[in-house]
C-alpha positions in Angstrom: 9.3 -29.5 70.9 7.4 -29.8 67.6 7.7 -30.4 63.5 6.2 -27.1 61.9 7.4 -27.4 58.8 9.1 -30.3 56.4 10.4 -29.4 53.2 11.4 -32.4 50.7 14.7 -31.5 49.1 15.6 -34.5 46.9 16.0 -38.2 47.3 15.6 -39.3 50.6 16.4 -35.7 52.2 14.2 -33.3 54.1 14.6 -29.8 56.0 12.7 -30.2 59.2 11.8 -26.3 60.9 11.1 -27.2 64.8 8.9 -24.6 66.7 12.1 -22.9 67.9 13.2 -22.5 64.3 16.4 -24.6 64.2 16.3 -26.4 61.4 18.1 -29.4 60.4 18.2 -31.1 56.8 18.1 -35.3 57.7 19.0 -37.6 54.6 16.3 -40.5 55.7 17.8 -43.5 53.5 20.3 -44.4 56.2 17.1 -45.2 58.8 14.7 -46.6 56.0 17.6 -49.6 54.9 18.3 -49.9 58.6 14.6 -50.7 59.8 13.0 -53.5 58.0 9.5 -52.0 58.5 10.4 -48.8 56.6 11.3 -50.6 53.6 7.8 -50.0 52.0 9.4 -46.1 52.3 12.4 -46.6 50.5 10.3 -45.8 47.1 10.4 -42.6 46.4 6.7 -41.6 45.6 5.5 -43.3 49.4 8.5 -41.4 50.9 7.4 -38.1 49.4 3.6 -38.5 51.0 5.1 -37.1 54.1 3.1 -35.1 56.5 3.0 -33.3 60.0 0.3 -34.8 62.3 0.2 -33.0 65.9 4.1 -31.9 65.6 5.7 -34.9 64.0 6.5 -36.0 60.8 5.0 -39.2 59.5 4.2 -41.4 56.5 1.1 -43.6 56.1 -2.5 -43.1 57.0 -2.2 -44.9 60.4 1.7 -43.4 61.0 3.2 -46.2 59.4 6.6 -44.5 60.1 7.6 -42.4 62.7 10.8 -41.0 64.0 10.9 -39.3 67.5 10.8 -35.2 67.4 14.1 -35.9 69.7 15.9 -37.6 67.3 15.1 -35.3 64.5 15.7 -32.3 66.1 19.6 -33.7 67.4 19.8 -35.2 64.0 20.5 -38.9 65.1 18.3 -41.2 63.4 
């Protein structure tokens, strides 16, 4: 299961498209306040630099943040 698609909504919200098409809208801010190491994230501008690296979704140039394509996809961050 892979990330083919992210689409930034507002705030801390993004629609993730898997490659079986479900897609699932996750509000992030609940995960960034909960892990210290995300906090860098929890500005808006960084959290918007989003990408999709080999089926994931991650933020940083060295995947500074990283959720598991498992947990995205059964929306349980």
């Amino acid at each position: 299961m892979q990330i083919i698609n992210a689409t930034y909504l507002n705030n801390f919200t993004i629609e993730l498209e898997f490659d079986d098409h479900k897609k699932n809208t996750i509000n992030f801010l609940p995960a960034l306040k909960k892990y210290p190491n995300c906090s860098k994230f929890l500005d808006i501008t960084s959290f918007k630099k989003f990408k999709i690296d080999s089926g994931n979704i991650v933020w940083g140039k060295n995947w500074d943040m990283i959720f598991t394509v498992e947990s995205l996809y059964n929306n349980k961050l």
